[in-house]
C-alpha positions as a Markdown table, in Angstrom:
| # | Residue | x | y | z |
|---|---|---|---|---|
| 1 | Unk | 6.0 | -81.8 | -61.5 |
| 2 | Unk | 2.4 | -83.4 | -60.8 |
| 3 | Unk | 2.4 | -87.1 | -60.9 |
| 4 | Unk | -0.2 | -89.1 | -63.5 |
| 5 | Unk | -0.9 | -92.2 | -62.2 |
| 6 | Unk | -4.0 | -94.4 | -63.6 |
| 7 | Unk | -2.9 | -98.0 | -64.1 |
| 8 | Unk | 0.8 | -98.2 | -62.8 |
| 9 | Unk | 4.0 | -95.8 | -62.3 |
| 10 | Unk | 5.3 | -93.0 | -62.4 |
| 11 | Unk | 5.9 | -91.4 | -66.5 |
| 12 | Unk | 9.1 | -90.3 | -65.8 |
| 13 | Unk | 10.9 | -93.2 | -64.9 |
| 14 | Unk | 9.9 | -95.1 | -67.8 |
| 15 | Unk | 12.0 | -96.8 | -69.6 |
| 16 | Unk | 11.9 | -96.7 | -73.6 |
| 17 | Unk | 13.5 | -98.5 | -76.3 |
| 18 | Unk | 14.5 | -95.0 | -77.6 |
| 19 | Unk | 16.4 | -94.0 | -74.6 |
| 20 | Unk | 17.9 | -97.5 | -74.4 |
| 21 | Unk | 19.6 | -96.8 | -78.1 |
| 22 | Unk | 21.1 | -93.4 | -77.2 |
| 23 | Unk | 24.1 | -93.0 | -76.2 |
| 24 | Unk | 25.3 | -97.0 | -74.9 |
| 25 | Unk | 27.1 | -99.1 | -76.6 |
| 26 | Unk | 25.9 | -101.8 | -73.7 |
| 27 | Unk | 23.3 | -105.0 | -75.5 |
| 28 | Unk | 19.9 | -104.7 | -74.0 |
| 29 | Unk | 20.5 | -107.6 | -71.6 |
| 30 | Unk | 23.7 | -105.3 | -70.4 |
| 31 | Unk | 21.6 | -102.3 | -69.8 |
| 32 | Unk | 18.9 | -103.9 | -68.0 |
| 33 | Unk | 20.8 | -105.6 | -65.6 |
| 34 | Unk | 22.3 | -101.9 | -64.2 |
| 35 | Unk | 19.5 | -102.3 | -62.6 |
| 36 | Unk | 18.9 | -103.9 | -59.2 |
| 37 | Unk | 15.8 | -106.1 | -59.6 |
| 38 | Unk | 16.2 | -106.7 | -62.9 |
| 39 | Unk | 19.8 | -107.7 | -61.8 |
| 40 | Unk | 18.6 | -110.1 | -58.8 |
| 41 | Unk | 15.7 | -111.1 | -60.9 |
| 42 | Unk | 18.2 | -112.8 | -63.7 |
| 43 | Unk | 20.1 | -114.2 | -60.6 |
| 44 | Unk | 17.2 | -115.6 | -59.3 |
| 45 | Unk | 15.4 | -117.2 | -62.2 |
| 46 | Unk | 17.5 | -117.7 | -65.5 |
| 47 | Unk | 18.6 | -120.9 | -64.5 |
| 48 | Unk | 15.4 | -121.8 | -63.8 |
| 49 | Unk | 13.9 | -120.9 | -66.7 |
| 50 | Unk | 16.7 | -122.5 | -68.7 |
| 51 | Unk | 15.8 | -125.6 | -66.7 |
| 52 | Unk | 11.6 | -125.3 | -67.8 |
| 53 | Unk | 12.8 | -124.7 | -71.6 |
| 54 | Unk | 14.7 | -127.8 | -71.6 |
| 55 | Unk | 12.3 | -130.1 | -69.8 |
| 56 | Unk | 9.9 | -129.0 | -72.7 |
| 57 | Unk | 12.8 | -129.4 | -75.2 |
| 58 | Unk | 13.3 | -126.0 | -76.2 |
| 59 | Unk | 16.3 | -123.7 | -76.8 |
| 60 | Unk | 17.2 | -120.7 | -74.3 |
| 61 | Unk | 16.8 | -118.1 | -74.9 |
| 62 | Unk | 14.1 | -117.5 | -77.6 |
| 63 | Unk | 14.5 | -114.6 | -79.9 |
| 64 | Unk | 11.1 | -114.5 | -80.7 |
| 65 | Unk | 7.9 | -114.7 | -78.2 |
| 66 | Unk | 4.5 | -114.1 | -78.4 |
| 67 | Unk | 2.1 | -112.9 | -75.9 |
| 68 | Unk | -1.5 | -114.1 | -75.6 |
| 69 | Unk | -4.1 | -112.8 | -73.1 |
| 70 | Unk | -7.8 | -114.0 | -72.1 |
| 71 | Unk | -9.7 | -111.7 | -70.0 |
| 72 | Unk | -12.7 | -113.7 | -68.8 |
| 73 | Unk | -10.6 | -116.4 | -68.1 |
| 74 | Unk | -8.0 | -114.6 | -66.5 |
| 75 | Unk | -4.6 | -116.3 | -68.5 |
| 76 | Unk | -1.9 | -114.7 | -69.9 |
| 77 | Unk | 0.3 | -117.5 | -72.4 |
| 78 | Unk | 3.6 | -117.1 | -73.4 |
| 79 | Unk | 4.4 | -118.4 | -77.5 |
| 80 | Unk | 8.6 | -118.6 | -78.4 |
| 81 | Unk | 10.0 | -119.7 | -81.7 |
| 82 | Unk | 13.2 | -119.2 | -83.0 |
| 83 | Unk | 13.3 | -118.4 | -86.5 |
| 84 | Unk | 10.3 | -115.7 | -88.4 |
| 85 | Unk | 9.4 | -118.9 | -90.8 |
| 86 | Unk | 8.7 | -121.5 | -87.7 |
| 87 | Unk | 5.8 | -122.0 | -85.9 |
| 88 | Unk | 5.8 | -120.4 | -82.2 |
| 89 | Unk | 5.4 | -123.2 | -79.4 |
| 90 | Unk | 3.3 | -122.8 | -76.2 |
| 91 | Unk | 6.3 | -122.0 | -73.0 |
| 92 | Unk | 4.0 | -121.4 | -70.3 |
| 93 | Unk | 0.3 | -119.9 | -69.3 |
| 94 | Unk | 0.6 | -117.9 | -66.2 |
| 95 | Unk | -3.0 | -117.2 | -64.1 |
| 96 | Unk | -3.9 | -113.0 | -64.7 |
| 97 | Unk | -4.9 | -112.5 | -60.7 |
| 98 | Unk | -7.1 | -109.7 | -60.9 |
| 99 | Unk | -9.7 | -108.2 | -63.8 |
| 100 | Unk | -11.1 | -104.6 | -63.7 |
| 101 | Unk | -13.9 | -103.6 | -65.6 |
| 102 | Unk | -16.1 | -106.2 | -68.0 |
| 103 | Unk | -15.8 | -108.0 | -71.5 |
| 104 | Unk | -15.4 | -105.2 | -74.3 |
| 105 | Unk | -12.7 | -102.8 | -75.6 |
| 106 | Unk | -11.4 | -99.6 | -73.9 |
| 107 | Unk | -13.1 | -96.4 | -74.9 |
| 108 | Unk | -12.2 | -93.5 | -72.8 |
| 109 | Unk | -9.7 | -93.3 | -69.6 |
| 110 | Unk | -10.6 | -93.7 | -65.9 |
| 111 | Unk | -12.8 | -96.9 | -67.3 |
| 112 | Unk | -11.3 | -99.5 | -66.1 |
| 113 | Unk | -11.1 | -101.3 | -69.0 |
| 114 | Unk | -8.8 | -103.7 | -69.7 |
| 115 | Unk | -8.5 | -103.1 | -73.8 |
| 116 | Unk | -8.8 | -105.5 | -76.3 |
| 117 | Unk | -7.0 | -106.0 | -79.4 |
| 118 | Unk | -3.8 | -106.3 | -81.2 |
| 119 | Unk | -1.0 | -104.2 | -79.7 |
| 120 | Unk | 2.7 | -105.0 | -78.7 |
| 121 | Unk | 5.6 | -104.2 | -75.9 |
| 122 | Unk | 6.6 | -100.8 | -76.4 |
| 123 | Unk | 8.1 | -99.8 | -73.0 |
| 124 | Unk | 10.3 | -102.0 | -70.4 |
| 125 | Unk | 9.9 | -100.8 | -67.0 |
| 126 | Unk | 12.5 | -102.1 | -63.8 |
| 127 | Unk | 11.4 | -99.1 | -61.4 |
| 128 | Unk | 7.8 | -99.7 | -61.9 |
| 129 | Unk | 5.8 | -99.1 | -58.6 |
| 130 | Unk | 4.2 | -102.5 | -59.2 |
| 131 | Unk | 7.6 | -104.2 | -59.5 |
| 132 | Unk | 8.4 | -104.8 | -62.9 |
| 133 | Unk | 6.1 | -103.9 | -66.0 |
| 134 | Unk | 5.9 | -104.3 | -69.7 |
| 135 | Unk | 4.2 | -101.6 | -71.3 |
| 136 | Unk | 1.7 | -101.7 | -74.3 |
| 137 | Unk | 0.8 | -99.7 | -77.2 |
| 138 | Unk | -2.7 | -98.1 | -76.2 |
| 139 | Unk | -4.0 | -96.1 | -77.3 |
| 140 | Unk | -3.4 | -98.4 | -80.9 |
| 141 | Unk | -4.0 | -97.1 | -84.6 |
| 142 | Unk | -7.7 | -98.7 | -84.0 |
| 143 | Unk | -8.5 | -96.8 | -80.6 |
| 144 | Unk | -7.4 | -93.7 | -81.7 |
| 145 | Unk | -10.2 | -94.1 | -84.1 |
| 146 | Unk | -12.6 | -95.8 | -81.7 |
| 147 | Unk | -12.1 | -94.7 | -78.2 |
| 148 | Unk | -13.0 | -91.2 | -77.1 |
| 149 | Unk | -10.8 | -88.6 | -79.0 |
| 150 | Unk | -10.1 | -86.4 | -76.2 |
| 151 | Unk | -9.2 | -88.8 | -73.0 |
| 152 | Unk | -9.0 | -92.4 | -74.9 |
| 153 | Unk | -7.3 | -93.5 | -71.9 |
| 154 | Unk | -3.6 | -94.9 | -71.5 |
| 155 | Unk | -0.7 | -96.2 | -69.5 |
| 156 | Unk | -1.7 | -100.2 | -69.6 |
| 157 | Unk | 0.6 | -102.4 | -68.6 |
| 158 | Unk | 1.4 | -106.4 | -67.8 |
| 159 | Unk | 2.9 | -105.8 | -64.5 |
| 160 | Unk | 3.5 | -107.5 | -61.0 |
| 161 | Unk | 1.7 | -106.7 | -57.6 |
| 162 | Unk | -1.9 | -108.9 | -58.4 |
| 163 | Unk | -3.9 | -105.6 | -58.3 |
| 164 | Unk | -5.2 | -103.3 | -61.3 |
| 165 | Unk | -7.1 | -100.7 | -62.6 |
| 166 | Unk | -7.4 | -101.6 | -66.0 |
| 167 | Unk | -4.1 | -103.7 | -67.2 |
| 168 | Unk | -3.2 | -107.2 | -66.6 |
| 169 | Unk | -1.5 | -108.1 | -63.7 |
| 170 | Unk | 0.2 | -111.2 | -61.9 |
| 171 | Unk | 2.5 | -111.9 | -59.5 |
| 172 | Unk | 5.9 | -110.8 | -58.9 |
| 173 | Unk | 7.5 | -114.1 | -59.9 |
| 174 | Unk | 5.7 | -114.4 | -62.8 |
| 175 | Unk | 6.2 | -110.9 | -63.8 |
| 176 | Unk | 10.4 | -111.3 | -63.5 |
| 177 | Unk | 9.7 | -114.3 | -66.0 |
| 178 | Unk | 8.4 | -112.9 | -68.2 |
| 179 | Unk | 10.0 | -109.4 | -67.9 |
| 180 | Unk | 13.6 | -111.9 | -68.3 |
| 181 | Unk | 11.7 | -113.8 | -71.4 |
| 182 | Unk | 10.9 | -110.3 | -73.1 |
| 183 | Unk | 14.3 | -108.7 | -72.5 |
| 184 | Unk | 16.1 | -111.5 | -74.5 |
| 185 | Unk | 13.4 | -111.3 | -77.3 |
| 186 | Unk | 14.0 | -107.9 | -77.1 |
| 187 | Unk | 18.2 | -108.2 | -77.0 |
| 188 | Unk | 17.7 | -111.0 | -79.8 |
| 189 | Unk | 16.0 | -108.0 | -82.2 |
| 190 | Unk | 12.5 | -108.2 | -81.7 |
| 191 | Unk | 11.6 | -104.5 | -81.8 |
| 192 | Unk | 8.0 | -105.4 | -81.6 |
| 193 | Unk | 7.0 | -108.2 | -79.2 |
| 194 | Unk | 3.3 | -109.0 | -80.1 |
| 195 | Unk | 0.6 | -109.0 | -77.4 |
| 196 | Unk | -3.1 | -110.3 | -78.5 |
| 197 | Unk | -5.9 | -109.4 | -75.6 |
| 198 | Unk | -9.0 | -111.4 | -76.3 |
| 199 | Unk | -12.5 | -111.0 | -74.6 |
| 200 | Unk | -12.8 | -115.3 | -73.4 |
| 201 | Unk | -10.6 | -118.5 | -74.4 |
| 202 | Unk | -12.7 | -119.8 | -77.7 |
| 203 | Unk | -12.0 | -123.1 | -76.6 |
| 204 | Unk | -14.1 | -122.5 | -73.3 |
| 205 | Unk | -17.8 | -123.2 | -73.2 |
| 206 | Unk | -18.7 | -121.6 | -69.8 |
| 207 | Unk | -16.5 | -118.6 | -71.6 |
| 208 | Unk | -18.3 | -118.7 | -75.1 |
| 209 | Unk | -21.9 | -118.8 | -73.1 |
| 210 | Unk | -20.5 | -115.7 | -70.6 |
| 211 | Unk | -19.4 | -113.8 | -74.3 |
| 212 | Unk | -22.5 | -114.3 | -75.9 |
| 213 | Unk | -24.8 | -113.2 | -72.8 |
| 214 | Unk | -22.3 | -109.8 | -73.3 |
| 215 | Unk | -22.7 | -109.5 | -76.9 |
| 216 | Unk | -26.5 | -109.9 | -76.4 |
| 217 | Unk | -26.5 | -107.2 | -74.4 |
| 218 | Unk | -24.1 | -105.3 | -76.3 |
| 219 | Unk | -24.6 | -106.1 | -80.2 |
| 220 | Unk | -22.5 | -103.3 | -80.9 |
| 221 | Unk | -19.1 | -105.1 | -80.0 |
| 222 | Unk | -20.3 | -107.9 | -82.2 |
| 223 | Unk | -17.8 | -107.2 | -84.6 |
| 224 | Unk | -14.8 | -106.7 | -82.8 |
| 225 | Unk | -15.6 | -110.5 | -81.5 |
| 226 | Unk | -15.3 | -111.6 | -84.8 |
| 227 | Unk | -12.7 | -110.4 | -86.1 |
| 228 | Unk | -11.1 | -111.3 | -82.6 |
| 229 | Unk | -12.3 | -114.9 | -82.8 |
| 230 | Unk | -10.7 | -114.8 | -86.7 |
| 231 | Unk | -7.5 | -113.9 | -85.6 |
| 232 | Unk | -7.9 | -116.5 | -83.0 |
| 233 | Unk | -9.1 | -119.0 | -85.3 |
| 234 | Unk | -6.3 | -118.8 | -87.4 |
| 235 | Unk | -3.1 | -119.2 | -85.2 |
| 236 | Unk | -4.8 | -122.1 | -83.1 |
| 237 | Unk | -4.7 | -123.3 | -87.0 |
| 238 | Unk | -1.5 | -121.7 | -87.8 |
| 239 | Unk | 0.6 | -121.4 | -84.8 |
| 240 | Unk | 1.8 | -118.1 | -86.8 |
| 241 | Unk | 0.7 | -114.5 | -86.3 |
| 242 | Unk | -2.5 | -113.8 | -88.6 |
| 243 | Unk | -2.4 | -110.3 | -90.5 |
| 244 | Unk | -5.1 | -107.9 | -89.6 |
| 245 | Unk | -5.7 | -104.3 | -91.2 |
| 246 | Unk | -7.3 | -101.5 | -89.5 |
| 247 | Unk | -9.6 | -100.0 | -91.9 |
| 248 | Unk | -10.8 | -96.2 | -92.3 |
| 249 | Unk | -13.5 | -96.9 | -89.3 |
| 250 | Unk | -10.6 | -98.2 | -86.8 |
| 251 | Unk | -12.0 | -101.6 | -87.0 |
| 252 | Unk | -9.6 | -104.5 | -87.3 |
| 253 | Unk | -10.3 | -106.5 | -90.0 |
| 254 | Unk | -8.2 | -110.0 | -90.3 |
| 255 | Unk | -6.7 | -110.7 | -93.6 |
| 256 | Unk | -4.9 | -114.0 | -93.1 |
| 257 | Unk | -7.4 | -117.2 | -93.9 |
| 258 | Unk | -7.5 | -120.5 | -92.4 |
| 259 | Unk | -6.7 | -123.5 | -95.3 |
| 260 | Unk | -7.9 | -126.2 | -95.5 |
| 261 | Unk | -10.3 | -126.0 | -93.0 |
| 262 | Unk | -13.4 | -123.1 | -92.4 |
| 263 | Unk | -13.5 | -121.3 | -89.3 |
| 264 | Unk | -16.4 | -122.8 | -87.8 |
| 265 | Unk | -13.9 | -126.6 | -87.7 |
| 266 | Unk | -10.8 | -124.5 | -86.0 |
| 267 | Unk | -13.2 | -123.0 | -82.8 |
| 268 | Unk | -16.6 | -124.1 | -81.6 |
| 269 | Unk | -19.6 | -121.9 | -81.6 |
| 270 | Unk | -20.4 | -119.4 | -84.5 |
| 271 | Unk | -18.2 | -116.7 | -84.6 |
| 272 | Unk | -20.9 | -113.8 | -84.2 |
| 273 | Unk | -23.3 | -113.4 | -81.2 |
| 274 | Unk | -24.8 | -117.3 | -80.6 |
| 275 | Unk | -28.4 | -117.9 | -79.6 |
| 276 | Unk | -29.1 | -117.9 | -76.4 |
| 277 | Unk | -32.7 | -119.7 | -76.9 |
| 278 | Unk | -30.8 | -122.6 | -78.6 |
| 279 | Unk | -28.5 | -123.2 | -75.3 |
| 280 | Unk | -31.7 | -123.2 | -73.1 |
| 281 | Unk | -30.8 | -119.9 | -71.2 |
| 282 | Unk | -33.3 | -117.7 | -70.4 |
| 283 | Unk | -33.1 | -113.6 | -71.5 |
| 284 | Unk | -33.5 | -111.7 | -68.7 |
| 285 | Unk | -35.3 | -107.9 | -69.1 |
| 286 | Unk | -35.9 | -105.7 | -66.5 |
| 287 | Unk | -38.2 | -102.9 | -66.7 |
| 288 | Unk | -37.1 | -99.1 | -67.2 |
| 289 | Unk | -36.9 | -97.3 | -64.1 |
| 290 | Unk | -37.4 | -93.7 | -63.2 |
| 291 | Unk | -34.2 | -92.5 | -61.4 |
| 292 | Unk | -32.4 | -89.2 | -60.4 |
| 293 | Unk | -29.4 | -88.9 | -62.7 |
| 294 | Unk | -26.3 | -87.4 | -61.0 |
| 295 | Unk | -26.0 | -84.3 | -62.9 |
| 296 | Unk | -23.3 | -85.3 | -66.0 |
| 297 | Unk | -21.6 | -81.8 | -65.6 |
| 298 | Unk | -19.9 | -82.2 | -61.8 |
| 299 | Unk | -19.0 | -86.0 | -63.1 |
| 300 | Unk | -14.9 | -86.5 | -64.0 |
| 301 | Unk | -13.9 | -87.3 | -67.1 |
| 302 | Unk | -10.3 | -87.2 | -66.7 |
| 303 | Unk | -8.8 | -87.7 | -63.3 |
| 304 | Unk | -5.4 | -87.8 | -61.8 |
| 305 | Unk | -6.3 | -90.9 | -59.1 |
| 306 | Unk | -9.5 | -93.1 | -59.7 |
| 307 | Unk | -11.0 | -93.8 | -56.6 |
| 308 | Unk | -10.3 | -97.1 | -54.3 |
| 309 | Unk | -12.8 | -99.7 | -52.8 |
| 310 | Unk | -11.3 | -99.7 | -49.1 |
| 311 | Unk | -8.6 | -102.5 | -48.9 |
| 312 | Unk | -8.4 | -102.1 | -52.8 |
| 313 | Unk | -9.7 | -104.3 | -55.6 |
| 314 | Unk | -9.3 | -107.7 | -53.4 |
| 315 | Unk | -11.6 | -106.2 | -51.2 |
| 316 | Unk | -14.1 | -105.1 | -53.7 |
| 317 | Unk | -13.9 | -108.1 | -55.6 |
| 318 | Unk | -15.1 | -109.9 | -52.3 |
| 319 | Unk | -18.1 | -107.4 | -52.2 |
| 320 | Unk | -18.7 | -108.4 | -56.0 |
| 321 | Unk | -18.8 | -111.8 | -55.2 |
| 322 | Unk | -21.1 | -111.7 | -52.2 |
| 323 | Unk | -23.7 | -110.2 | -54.3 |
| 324 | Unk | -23.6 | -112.2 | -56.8 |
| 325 | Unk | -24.0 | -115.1 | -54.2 |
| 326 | Unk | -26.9 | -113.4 | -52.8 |
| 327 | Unk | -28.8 | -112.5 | -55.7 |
| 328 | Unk | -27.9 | -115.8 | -57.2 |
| 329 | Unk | -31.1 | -117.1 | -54.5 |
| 330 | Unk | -33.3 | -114.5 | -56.6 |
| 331 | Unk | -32.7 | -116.0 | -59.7 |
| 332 | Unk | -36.7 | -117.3 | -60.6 |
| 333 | Unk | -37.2 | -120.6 | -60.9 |
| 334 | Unk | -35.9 | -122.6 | -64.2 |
| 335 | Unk | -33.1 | -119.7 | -64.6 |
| 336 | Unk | -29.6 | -120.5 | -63.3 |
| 337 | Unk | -27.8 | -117.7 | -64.6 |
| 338 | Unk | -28.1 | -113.6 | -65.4 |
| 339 | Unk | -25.7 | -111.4 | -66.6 |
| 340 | Unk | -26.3 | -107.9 | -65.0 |
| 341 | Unk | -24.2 | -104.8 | -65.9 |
| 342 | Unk | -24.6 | -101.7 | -62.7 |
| 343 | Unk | -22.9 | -98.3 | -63.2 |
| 344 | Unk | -22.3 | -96.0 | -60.2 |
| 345 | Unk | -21.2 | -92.8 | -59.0 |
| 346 | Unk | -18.5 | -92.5 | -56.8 |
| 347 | Unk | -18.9 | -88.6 | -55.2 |
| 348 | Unk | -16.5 | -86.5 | -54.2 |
| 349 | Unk | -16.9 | -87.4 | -50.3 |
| 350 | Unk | -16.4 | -91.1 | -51.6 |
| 351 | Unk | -19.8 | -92.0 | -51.1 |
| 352 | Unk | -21.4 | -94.4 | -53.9 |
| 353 | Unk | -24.5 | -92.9 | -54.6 |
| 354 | Unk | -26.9 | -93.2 | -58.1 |
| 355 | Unk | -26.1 | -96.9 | -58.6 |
| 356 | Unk | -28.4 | -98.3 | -61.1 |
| 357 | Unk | -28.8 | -101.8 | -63.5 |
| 358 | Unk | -28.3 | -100.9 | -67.1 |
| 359 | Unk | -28.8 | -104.6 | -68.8 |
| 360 | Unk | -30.1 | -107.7 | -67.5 |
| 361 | Unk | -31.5 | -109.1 | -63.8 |
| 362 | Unk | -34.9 | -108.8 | -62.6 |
| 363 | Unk | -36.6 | -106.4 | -61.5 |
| 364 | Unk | -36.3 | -107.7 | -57.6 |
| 365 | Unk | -32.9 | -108.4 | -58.7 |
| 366 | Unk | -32.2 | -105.5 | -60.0 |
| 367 | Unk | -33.6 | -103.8 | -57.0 |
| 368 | Unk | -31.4 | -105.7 | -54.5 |
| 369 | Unk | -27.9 | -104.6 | -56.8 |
| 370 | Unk | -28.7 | -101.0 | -56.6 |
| 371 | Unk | -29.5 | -101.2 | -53.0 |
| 372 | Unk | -26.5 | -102.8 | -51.8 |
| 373 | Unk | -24.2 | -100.8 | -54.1 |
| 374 | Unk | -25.6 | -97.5 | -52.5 |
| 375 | Unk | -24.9 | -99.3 | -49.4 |
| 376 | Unk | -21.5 | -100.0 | -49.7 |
| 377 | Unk | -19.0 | -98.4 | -47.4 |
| 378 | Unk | -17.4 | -95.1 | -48.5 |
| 379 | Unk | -14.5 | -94.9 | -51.1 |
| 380 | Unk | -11.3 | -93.2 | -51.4 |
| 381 | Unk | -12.6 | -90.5 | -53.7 |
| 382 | Unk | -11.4 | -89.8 | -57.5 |
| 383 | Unk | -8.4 | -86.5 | -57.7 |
| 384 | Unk | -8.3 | -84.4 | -60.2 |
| 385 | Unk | -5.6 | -81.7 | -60.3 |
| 386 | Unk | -5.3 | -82.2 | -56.1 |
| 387 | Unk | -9.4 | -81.5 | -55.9 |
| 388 | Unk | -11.9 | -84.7 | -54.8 |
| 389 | Unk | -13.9 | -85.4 | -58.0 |
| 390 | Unk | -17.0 | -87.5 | -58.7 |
| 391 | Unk | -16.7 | -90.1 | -61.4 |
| 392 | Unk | -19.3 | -92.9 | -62.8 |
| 393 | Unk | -18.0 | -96.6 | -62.7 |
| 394 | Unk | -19.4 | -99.7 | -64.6 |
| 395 | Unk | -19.1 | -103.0 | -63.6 |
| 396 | Unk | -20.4 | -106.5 | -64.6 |
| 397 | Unk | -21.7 | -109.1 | -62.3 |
| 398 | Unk | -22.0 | -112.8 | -63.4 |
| 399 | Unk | -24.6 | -114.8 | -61.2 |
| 400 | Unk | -25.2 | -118.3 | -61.3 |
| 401 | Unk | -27.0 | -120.9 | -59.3 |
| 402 | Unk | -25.1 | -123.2 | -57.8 |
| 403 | Unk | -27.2 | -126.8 | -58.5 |
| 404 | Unk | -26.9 | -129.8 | -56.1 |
| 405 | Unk | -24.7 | -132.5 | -57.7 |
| 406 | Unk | -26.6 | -135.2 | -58.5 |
């Protein structure tokens, strides 16, 4: 049997709810602790974590939590509450340590995409190959609409291990936590445990100005952002789930309203894309090239491995970084900042070949990106079906001057 392995572990030692009801008269609690690291991990940490509930003067263990993610700003908050009528209470915010992909939904597999969107826990895993893991409902009644109908993508997960190809990982302690915090919701009766991914915190003004620089480039996610920022909007009002729909299209659409107060009061910034002329930043548009285009047909579109940056995403996000520092000194004068998205082609040798800038930069910018990307050092190639594969990879690159303190 061929393994499948795109974000975490292996399918067949997942662990369902439905396998959990068949058969065992055991609680949920019972049956998770058969086995060893979830065992040790309740050994380790419940009294700890009964400890941090009562220095913030709440009950262990909460029958209800709520899960809340921010991908630009890489947290991940943990909501409890104890009856369906109260208002959940903020537990802890734990720091995401790694972020594939950019701002936007998932649309197709072997993206790596984080997704974003409202989905919830559907699958506890304690063998996971990244330690532990909580598994999501992606593809969701909205993707299956909206992402590609074919390979939409799948297998997204909060797990352990600080590395990813498109879920949303932390560490291993933080991932026992929260693993123990979902298990008693879980145990308690909540079938359903919500999870809310959002592009940026709202509350964040660097975030808000990354956002709109996206959605500038990108007008066509513009409505997913609001009706994001909505559903935002209304539980920093609420502190209670808001009700969404997902109309004929697939596109959420939030039902529940803010009272008393309009939306605009609840978060700052306008809920649709903001102008950028207004905030003093400067548009960046860089001339169409003429390229050779990798020929679409021996591209992947569905692969078995996606391939690896040598020494993994740590390492890559290092590259990332230094060329953004670099081209940060290219930046003209009066602009401190540029938003530049770059897809690639990763061969089938491994060797990253066809990289070009598909929004923002200039043009010596842009030149400098696509240089150093065809320069970097060779891959672990994509597998498809025990065959190297090429595959094309996006990714977005935030540069910003760094201005003397005054």
């Amino acid at each position: 049997m061929k393994t499948r392995i795109l974000c975490l572990s292996v399918a067949s030692i997942l662990l369902t709810a439905s396998v959990i009801a068949q058969g065992t008269t055991k609680s949920f609690i019972d049956f998770q602790k058969q086995f060893p690291r979830i065992s040790d991990a309740i050994t380790r940490k419940e009294d700890t974590l009964i400890k941090q509930f009562q220095e913030k003067k709440l009950v262990w263990p909460a029958p209800y939590i709520y899960i809340r993610s921010f991908k630009f700003d890489s947290q991940l908050e943990v909501w409890v509450k104890y009856t369906k009528q109260e208002e959940y209470q903020l537990f802890k915010t734990y720091k995401v340590c790694a972020l594939s992909g950019s701002l936007g939904p998932k649309r197709m597999q072997g993206d790596y995409q984080v997704p974003e969107g409202f989905y919830y826990v559907n699958e506890f895993n304690p063998k996971s190959m990244y330690h532990l893991s909580l598994g999501l409902n992606y593809p969701n009644s909205s993707d299956k609409k909206l992402a590609d109908s074919l390979q939409p993508g799948g297998e997204i997960y909060i797990h352990g291990s600080c590395v990813t190809t498109g879920c949303i990982p932390i560490t291993n302690q933080q991932i026992e936590e929260l693993y123990i915090l979902a298990s008693h919701a879980k145990n308690a009766g909540q079938d359903f445990i919500p999870v809310h991914i959002y592009p940026i915190q709202y509350k964040n003004t660097k975030s808000v100005e990354y956002l709109t620089k996206f959605l500038k480039d990108y007008p066509e996610y513009t409505n997913l952002n609001v009706e994001l920022k909505r559903a935002y909007a209304y539980f920093e009002k609420n502190h209670q789930l808001p009700v969404f729909l997902v109309n004929k299209k697939g596109e959420y659409q939030v039902v529940s309203e803010i009272k008393d107060e309009p939306l605009s009061k609840v978060v700052s910034g306008p809920i649709g894309v903001e102008s950028v002329q207004n905030r003093g930043a400067v548009s960046l548009n860089k001339q169409a090239r003429v390229k050779t285009i990798f020929p679409e047909e021996n591209i992947a579109k569905v692969v078995d491995r996606l391939p690896e940056y040598p020494g993994g995403n740590e390492h890559f996000q290092k590259f990332i970084d230094q060329v953004s520092k670099e081209s940060a000194e290219l930046l003209p004068a009066g602009v401190t900042k540029a938003y530049v998205m770059m897809e690639f082609v990763i061969d089938q040798q491994g060797k990253p070949v066809y990289a070009k800038v598909l929004k923002g930069g200039t043009e010596e910018i842009n030149d400098n990106l696509e240089q150093k990307f065809e320069q970097m050092p060779a891959w672990k190639p994509a597998v498809r079906e025990d065959k190297n594969v090429a595959v094309k990879l996006k990714q977005s690159i935030f540069i910003e001057k760094v201005l003397p303190s005054s």
